[in-house]
ZAMARGU-4260 file (C-alpha; in steps of 0.2 Angstrom, whole numbers, plus 5000, padded with zeros to 4 digits):
<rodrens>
0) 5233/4998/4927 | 5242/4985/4935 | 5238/4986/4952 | 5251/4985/4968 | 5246/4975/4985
5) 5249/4989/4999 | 5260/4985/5014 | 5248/4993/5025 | 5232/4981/5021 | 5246/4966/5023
10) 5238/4953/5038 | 5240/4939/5047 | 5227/4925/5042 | 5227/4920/5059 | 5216/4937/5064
15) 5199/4937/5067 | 5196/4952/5057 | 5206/4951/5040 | 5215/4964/5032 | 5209/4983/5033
20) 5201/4981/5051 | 5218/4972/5057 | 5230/4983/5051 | 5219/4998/5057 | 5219/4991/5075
25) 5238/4988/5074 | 5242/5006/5069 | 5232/5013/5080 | 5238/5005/5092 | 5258/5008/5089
30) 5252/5027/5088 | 5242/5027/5102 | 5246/5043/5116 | 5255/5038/5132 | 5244/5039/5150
35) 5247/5037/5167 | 5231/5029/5175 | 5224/5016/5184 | 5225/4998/5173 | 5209/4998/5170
40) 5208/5018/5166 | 5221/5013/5156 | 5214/5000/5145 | 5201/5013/5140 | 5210/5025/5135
45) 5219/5015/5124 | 5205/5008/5117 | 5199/5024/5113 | 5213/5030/5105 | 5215/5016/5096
50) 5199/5017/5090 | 5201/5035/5084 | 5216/5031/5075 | 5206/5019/5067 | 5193/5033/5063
55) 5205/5044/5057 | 5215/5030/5044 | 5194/5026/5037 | 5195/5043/5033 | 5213/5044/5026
60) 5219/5029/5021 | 5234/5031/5036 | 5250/5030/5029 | 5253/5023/5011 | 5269/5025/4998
65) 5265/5044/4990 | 5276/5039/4977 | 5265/5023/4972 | 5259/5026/4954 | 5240/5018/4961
70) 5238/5032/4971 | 5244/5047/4962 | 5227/5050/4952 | 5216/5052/4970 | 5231/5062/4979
75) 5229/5073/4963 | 5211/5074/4962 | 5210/5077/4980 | 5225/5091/4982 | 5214/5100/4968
80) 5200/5100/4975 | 5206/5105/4993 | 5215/5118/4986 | 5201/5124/4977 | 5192/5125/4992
85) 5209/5133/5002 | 5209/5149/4988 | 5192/5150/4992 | 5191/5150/5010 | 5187/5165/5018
90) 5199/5170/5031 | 5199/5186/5032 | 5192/5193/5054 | 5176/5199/5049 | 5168/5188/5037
95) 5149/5180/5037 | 5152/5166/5029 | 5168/5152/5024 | 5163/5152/5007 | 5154/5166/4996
100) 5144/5153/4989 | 5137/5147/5005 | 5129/5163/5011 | 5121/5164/5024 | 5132/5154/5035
105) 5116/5152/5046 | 5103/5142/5031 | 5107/5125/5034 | 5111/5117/5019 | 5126/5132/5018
110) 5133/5125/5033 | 5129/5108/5032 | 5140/5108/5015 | 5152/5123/5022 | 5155/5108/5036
115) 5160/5095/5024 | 5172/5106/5014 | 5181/5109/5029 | 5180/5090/5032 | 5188/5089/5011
120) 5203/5102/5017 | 5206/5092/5035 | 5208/5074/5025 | 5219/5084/5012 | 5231/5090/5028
125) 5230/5073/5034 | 5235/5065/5019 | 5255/5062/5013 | 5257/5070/4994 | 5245/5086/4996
130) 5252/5103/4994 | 5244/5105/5011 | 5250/5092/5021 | 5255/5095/5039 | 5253/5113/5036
135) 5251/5122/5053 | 5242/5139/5042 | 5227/5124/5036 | 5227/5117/5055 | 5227/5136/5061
140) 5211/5140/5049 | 5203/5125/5050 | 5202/5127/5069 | 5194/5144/5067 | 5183/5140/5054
145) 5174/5126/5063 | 5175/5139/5079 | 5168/5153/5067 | 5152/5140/5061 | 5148/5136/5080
150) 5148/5152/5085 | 5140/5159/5071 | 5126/5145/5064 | 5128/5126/5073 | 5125/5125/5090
155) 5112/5120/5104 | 5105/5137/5107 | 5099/5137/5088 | 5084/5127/5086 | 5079/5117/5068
160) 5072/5125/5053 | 5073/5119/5036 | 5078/5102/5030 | 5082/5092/5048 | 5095/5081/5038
165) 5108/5096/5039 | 5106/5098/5059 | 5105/5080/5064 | 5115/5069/5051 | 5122/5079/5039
170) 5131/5091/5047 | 5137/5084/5063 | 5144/5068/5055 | 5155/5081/5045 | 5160/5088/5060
175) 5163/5074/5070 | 5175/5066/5058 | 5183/5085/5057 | 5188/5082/5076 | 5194/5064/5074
180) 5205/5071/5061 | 5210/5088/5070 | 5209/5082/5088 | 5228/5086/5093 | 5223/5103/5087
185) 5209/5105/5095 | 5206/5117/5111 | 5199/5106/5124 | 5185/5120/5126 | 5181/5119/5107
190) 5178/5099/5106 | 5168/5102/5122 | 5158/5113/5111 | 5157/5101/5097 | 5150/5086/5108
195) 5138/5095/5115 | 5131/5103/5099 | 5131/5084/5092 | 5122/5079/5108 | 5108/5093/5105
200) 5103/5088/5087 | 5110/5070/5087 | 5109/5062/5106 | 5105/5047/5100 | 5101/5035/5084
205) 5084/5030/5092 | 5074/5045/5090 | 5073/5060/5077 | 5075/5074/5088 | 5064/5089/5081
210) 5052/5074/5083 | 5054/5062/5099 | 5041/5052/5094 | 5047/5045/5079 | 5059/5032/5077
215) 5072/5032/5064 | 5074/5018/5053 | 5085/5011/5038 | 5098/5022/5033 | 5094/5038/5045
220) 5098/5025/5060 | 5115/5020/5052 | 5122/5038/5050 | 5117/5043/5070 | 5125/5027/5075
225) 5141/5032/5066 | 5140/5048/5071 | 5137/5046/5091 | 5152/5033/5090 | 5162/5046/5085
230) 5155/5057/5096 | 5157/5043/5112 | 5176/5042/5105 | 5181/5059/5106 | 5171/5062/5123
235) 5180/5047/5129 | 5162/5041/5135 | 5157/5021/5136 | 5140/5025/5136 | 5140/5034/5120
240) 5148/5019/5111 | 5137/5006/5119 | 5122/5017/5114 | 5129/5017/5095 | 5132/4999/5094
245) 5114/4994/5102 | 5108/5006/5089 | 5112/4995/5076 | 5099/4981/5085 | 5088/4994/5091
250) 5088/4987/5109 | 5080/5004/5115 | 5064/4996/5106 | 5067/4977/5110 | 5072/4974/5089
255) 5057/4983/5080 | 5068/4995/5070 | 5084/4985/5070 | 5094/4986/5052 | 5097/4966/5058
260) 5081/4958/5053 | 5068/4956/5039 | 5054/4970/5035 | 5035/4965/5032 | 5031/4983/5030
265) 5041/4999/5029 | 5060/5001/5032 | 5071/4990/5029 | 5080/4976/5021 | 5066/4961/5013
270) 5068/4942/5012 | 5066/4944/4993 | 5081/4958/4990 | 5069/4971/4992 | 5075/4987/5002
275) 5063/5000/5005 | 5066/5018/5014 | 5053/5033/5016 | 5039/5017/5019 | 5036/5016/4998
280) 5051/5018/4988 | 5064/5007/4982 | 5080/5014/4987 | 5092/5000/4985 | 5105/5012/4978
285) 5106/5025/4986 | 5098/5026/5006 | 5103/5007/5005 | 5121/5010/5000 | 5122/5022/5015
290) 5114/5009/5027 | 5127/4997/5019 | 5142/5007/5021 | 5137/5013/5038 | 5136/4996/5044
295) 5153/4991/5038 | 5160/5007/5047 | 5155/5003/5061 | 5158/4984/5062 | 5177/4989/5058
300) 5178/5004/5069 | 5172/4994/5082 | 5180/4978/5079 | 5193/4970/5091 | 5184/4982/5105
305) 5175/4980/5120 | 5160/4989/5111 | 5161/4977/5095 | 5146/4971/5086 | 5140/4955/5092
310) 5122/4951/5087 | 5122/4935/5076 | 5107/4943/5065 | 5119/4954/5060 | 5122/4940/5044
315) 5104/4952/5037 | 5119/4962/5032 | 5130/4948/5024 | 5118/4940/5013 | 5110/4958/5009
320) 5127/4958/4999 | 5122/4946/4987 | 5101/4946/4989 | 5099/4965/4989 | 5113/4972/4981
325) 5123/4961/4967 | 5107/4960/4959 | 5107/4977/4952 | 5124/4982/4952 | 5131/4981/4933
330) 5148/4980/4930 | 5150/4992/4946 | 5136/5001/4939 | 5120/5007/4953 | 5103/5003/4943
335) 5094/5017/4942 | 5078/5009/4946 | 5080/5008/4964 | 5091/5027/4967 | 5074/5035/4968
340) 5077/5053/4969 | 5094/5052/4966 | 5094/5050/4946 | 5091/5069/4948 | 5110/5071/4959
345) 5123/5079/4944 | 5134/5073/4958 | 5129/5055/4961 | 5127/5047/4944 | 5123/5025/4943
350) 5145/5022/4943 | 5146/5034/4958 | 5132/5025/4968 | 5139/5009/4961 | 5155/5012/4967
355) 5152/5019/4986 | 5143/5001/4986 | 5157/4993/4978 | 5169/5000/4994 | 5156/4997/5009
360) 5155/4977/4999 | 5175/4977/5002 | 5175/4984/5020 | 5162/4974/5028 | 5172/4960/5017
365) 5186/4964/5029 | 5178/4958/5046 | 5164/4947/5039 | 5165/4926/5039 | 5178/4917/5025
370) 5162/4910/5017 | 5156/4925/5014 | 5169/4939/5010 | 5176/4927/4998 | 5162/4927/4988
375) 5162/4945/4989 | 5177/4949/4984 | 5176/4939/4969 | 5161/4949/4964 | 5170/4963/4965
380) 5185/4958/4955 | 5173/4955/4940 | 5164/4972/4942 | 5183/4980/4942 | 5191/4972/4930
385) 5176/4974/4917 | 5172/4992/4923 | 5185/5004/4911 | 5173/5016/4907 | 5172/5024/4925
390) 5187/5014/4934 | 5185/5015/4953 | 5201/5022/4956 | 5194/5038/4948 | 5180/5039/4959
395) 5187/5030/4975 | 5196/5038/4991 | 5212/5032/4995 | 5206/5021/5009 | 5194/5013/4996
400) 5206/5011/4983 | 5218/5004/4995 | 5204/4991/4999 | 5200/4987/4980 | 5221/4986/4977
405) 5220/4970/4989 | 5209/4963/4980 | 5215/4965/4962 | 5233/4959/4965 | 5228/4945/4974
410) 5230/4929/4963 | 5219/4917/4972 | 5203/4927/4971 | 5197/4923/4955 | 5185/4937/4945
415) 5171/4932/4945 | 5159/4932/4928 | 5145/4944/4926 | 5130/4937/4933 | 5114/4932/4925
420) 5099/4925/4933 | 5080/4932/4937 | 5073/4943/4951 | 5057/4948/4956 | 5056/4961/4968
425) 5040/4960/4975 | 5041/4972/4990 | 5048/4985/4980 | 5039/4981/4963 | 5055/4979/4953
430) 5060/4966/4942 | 5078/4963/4935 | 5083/4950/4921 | 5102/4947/4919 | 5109/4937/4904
435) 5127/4937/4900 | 5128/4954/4889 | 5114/4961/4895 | 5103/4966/4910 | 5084/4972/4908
440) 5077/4981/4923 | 5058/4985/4924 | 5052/5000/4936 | 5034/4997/4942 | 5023/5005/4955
445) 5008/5001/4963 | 4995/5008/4978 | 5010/4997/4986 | 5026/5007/4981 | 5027/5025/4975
450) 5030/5029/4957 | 5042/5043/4963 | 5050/5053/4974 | 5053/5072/4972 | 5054/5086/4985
455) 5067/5098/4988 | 5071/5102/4974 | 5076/5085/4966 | 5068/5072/4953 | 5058/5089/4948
460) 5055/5077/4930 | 5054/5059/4937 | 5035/5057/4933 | 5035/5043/4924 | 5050/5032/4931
465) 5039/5021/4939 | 5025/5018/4925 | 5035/5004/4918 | 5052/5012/4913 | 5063/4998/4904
470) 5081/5000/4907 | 5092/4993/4894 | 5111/4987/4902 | 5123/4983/4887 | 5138/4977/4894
475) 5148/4986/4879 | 5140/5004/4884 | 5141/5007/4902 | 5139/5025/4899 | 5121/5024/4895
480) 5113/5031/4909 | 5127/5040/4917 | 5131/5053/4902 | 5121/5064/4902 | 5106/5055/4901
485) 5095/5063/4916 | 5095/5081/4908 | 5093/5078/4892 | 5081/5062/4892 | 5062/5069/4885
490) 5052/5065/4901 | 5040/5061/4892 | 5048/5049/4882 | 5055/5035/4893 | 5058/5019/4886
495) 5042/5004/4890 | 5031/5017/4894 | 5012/5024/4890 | 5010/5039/4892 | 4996/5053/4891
500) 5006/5069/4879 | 5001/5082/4894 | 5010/5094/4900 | 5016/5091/4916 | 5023/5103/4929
505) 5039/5102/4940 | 5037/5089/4956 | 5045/5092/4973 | 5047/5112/4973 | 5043/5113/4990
510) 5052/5109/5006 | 5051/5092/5012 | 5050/5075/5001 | 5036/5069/4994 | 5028/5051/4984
515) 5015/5047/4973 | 5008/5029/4975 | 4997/5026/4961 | 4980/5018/4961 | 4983/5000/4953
520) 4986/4985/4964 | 4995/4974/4950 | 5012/4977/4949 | 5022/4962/4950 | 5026/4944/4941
525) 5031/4927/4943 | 5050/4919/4940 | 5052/4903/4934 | 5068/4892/4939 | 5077/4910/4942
530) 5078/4911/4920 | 5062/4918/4916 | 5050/4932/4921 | 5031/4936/4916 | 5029/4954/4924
535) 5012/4965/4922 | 5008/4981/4929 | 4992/4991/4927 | 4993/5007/4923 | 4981/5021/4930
540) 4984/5039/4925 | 4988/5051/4939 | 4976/5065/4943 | 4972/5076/4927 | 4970/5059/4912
545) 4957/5048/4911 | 4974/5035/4902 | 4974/5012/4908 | 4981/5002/4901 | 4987/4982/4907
550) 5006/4979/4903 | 5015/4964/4902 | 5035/4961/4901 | 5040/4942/4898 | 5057/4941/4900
555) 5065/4928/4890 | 5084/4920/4886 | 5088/4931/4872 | 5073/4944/4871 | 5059/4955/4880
560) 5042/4954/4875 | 5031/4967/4879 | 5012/4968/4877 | 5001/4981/4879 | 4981/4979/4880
565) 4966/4990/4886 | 4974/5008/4881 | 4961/5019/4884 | 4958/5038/4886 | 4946/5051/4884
570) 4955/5068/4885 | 4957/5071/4869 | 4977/5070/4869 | 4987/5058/4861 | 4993/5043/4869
575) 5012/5033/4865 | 5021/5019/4870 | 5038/5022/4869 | 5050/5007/4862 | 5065/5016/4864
580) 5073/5032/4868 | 5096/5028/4868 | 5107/5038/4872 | 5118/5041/4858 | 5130/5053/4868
585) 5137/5069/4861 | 5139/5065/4844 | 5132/5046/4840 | 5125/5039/4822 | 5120/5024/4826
590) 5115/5017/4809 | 5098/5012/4809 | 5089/5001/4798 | 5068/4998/4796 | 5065/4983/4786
595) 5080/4979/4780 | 5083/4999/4775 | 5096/5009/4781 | 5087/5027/4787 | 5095/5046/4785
600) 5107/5049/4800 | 5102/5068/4800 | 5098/5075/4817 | 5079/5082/4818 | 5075/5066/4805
605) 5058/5060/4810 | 5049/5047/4803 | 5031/5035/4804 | 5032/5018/4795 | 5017/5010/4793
610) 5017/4992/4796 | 5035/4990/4803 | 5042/4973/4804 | 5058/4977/4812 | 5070/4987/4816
615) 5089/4986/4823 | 5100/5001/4829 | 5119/4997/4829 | 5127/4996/4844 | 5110/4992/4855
620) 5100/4977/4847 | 5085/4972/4836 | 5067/4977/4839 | 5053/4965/4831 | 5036/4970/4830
625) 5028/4954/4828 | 5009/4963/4821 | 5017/4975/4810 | 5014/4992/4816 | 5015/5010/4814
630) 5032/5015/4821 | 5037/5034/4823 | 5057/5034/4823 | 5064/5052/4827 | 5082/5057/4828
635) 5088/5073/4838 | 5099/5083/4847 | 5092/5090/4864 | 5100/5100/4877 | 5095/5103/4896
640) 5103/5107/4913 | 5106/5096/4929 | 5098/5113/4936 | 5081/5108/4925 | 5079/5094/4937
645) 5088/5097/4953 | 5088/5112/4960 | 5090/5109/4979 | 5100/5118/4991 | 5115/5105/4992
650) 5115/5093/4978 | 5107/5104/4964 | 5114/5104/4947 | 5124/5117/4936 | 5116/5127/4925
655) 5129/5123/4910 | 5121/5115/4895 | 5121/5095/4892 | 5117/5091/4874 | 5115/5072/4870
660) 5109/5064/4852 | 5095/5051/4854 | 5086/5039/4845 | 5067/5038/4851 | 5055/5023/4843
665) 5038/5025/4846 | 5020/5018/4845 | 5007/5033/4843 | 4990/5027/4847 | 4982/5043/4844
670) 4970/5053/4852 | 4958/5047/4865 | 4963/5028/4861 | 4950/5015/4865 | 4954/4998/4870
675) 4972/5001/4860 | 4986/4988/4862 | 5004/4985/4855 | 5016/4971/4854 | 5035/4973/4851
680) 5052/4961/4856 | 5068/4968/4863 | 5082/4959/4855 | 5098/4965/4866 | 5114/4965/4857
685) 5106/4956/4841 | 5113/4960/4825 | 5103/4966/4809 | 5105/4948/4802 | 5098/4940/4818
690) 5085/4951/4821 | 5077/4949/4805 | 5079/4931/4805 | 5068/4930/4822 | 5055/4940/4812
695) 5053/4930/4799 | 5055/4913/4812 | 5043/4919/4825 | 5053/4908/4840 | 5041/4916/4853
700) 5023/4917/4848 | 5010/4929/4854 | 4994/4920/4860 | 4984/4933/4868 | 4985/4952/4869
705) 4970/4958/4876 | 4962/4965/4893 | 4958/4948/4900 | 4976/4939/4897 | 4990/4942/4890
710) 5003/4926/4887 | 5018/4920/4877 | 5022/4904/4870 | 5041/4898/4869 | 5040/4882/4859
715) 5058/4877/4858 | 5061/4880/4877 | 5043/4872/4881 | 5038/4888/4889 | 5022/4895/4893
720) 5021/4912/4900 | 5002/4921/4903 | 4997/4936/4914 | 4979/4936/4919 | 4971/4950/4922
725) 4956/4941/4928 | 4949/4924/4929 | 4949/4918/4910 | 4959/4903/4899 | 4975/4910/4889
730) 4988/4896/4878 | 4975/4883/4886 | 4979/4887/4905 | 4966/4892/4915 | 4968/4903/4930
735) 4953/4906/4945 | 4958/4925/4945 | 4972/4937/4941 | 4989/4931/4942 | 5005/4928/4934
740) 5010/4909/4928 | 5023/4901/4919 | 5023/4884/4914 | 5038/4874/4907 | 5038/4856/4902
745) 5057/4849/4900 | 5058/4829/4899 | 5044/4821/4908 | 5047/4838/4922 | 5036/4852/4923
750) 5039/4868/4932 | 5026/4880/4936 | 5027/4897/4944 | 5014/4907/4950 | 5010/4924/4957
755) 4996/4935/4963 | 5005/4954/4960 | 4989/4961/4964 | 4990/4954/4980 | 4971/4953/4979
760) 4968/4934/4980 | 4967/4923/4995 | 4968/4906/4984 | 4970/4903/4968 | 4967/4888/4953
765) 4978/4886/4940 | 4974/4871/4929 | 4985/4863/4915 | 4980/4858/4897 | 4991/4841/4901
770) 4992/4826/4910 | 5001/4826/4926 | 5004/4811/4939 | 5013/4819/4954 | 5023/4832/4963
775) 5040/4830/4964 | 5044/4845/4975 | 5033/4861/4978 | 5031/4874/4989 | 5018/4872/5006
780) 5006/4884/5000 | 5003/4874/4982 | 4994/4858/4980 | 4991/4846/4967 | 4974/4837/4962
785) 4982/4827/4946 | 4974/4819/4932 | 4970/4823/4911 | 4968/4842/4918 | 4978/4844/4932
790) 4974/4858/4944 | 4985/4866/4956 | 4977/4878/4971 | 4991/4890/4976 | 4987/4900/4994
795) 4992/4918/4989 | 4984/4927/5004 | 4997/4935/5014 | 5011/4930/5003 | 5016/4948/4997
800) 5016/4946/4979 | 5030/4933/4978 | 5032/4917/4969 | 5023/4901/4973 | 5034/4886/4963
805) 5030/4865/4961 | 5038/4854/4950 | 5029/4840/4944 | 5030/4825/4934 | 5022/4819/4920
</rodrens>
């Protein structure tokens, strides 16, 4: 699609705040209503009507060419849908609800979601190119449905039950942005209503109201900022917008829950990339999208005002961009690693996630520093122009895809290449490892971080997400996790995993969220010169299996190797560790080769080979198993519903059948395994050629595998990788106690990394099999004693898990 800049994100560079923000200001200013006040009174008003103009062009994308051939696809998609919900809409004097399917009005999640349909039918009368543009019948029914919602289910004489989101964000931001758009429709006595039913259940950002005690953090604050903005804009109250905007900084509470600083603990965004929400999960992707995108709002609704946001830590935010979030974003894709919960969403799939980050990256690009937003928008061109497969302008609203046009058609913003590098995540336990065809990303949990979320409803199936799941990213098949996959995926099956065979019952039935930390303290790993990863994680079976086992990811140019030791059991089930489990989609046949021979392509084929070599799957990559082993390959056709594992009141799935081929790889260690271990390489993208080739060649050896250490040696790239699992001697290192180390000699350099992920260690030794002379630079917490056997003391107390590094000379 070749892309058209839009007249209305056109600016003057000499701005402070660039393109959308500017032109938002400057429209609503030129539509701003006429007064008669005092000068001062004046200048208020029309700074509140300015800003609700702006409010109201974030919503609709103002006014753009309906005939521009960019456009037409979202006018389309969103007249459908609008008139989807117009046919539907019951009118008629006495009903009980606006929608059959959202009966009784009076549950909250029925009129949580009945208030953002209405919000879908006001931005389709707003917007130029709907059937339902301008039409005084939509405006007319839309007035007495909100009317018919206060009266009847939302307002302060009703007190909480059921999920708080629904009365405190969810449904009053819907109905705060349906004023904005309906406010010259609006009786006077019905947005006094409005206000004062968003004051009862959302006075504020600081506090969660059917609980004053407890402060709201993270995302939570973001969306009662936004919505008490809106609410001080259409009450014509300074206060209110003073109180959003201080929000943000948490001035009530002198800083401790601002979204503008660095977490320790809890809530927040981490120096390391890491963003937590719910105290233990890694929500990156989804409550960390909604703190992004609530942050840009705001910083351009309130931009150029008297209420604009001027705290200078507010750069968190900016280098989030590229420390928390470009990291696991794929080709506009979300990694499902850190969308907790949210992999369960029919609705919210990685490339829709993905792209509500891609728009809140382009709108806080529109007010934040040059150094910055050029960066960003260079990102953001190469995740366009490489994402076909789910192209934002088939998920974006008009106001983003007004954003993303600007950036496409500009020449000077180059595109920028996909990016590679290493990221261990230890506040979240999360590792990614990005090459240029390829991304792996490792899900890990410990006593630290929760294994899952579930409740409500959603993630009914998620139990093993956190044991290790290996995520596989193939730049040439974005489609991987996002077709299908949730549904149909055996849970029992996910890829890097050990599992105990039981059956396991649905999680999160009941009200309310809930998290599973496991027992293990390791969960963690080193990176070395942002290339190379040595991750490890113990595994200890939840409530109901006796299963351990110490794991080990090493994380390598052109491979993954993974080692597993200590498998042990005694409940008589069988216990595997699952290589693989793709995707094949609706009707794959990926040819499949063992050894050199080409298997049958039958669905329901299943197969052991004992003493495997290798093995490559066309389209995916090569797997080596460098010991020989007995490898179980299956091929089959299942079939689920979203419904199987969501089932909650607003983002619950259909029941209509998904079926999906798969082709599933697997180590069967048998029943009640003791001391069991396995070895095997991910080759990403390899050929058949090249896979067998590295398994005749060897390139990466295996040094040790058991319960003690488990290590790696990388001759050519003079790499030495080892996780100990206790104090012990692996590929001639020795380490004083559990830890991850990698050890690189290059030249007469050597780079060493190191990590406690246990987090169990106060100091730790680490000393080398070689001569070294002296450091050349290092980190303050290691130190050198140099000589034949070099030994290095790394202070790990307090450091969180994260990477201590030195480089040293020979």
């Amino acid at each position: 699609m070749n892309l058209s800049r839009r007249t209305l994100l056109a600016a003057s560079s000499a701005t402070a705040v660039t393109a959308a923000t500017t032109l938002l200001t400057s429209a609503g200013a030129a539509q701003a209503r006429p007064v008669s006040a005092a000068p001062a009174e004046a200048a208020a008003t029309a700074d509140f009507d300015t800003l609700l103009q702006r409010a109201e062009t974030l919503l609709t994308g103002g006014g753009f060419d309906p005939a521009d051939a960019d456009f037409t696809a979202a006018v389309t998609a969103l007249d459908a849908t609008a008139n989807g919900l117009w046919d539907t809409l019951d009118r008629g004097a006495g009903r009980t609800a606006l929608w059959s399917d959202l009966s009784p009005l009076t549950d909250p999640g029925n009129f949580g979601q009945s208030y953002t349909r209405l919000r879908t039918l006001a931005t389709a009368w707003a917007t130029e190119g709907t059937s339902l543009a301008g039409s005084a019948q939509v405006a007319d029914a839309l007035v007495a449905a909100l009317r018919f919602s206060h009266d009847t289910a939302y307002n302060p004489a009703k007190r909480e039950t059921g999920n708080w989101w629904f009365w405190e964000i969810g449904a009053p931001r819907a109905l705060m942005d349906c004023a904005v758009i309906l406010r010259d429709r609006l009786p006077a006595a019905d947005l006094t209503d409005y206000l004062a039913v968003v004051d009862r259940f959302c006075p504020n950002a600081d506090r969660r109201t059917n609980s004053p005690t407890l402060s709201e953090t993270g995302a939570n604050r973001t969306d009662k900022a936004v919505i008490v903005a809106l609410s001080g804009l259409l009450g014509r109250d300074a206060a209110k917008l003073v109180s959003a905007r201080d929000a943000l900084s948490d001035v009530r509470d002198s800083g401790r829950n601002s979204l503008f600083r660095y977490a320790t603990s809890g809530d927040g965004f981490y120096q390391d990339g890491s963003f937590i929400q719910h105290d233990v999960v890694a929500y990156t992707g989804t409550y960390g999208v909604v703190l992004l995108s609530g942050t840009a709002y705001l910083l351009a609704l309130l931009a150029g005002s008297e209420w604009a946001v001027a705290d200078p830590k507010v750069s968190v935010v900016y280098e989030a961009v590229e420390r928390t979030f470009t990291p696991v974003i794929f080709d506009g894709l979300m990694m499902d690693s850190v969308r907790g919960r949210a992999i369960s969403r029919q609705a919210a799939g990685d490339h829709r996630d993905g792209a509500a980050a891609v728009a809140a990256i382009l709108l806080l690009a529109s007010g934040a520093p040059t150094e910055y937003a050029g960066r960003w928008r260079a990102l953001v061109k190469g995740w366009l122009t490489r994402n076909r497969t789910t192209p934002l302008e088939t998920l974006a609203s008009l106001p983003q895809l007004a954003l993303a046009k600007a950036v496409l058609n500009d020449a000077t913003v180059p595109a920028e290449a996909r990016t590679t590098g290493s990221s261990v995540f230890a506040d979240m336990d999360r590792v990614v490892h990005r090459r240029p065809g390829w991304a792996c990303a490792l899900s890990l949990s410990s006593k630290r971080i929760s294994a899952y979320e579930a409740g409500n409803g959603e993630n009914l199936h998620g139990w093993y997400t956190g044991d290790g799941m290996t995520y596989l990213y193939d730049g040439d098949d974005l489609r991987q996790y996002n077709d299908g996959f949730w549904p149909t995926v055996d849970p029992y099956r996910l890829p890097g995993t050990t599992v105990d065979t039981r059956q396991r019952t649905d999680l999160g039935t009941s009200a309310g969220t809930s998290t599973y930390r496991p027992s293990n303290a390791v969960a963690g790993g080193a990176v070395l010169d942002g290339r190379y990863v040595a991750a490890a994680m113990e595994v200890i079976g939840a409530q109901g299996t006796t299963l351990r086992t110490r794991k080990s990811w090493f994380l390598l140019d052109n491979a993954v190797i993974a080692l597993g030791a200590g498998i042990t059991a005694s409940d008589g089930r069988r216990v595997e560790t699952i290589v693989e489990n793709r995707n094949l989609g609706t009707d794959g046949s990926h040819r499949l080769l063992v050894d050199g021979v080409r298997q049958p392509g039958d669905q329901g084929w299943t197969h052991e080979f004992d003493g495997a070599r290798w093995a490559h799957a066309d389209g995916v990559g090569g797997y080596v198993f460098p010991e020989g082993t007995t490898l179980n390959a299956l091929r089959e056709q299942r079939t689920g519903t979203w419904q199987d594992i969501n089932s909650g009141s607003d983002t619950g799935g259909t029941a209509d059948p998904v079926t999906r081929r798969y082709l599933t790889l697997w180590v069967d260690h048998g029943s009640s395994p003791t001391d069991a271990h396995y070895a095997y390489v991910l080759l990403p993208g390899a050929s058949a050629a090249a896979t067998a080739a590295w398994s005749r060649s060897r390139p990466v050896r295996i040094i040790a595998n058991d319960a003690t250490a488990q290590a790696v040696e990388v001759r050519r790239a003079g790499l030495t990788a080892v996780n100990f699992w206790g104090a012990g001697t692996a590929a001639g290192i020795t380490a004083s106690g559990p830890a991850s180390v990698l050890v690189r000699r290059h030249g007469a350099r050597v780079s060493v990394a190191v990590a406690d992920p246990g987090r169990t260690l106060t100091t730790l030794s680490v000393e080398l099999p070689f001569r070294v002379r002296s450091v050349v630079d290092a980190d303050d917490s290691v130190s050198l004693a140099p000589g034949p056997r070099p030994v290095l003391t790394v202070a790990v107390g307090g450091s969180r898990g994260h990477t201590h590094r030195a480089e040293l000379t020979q």
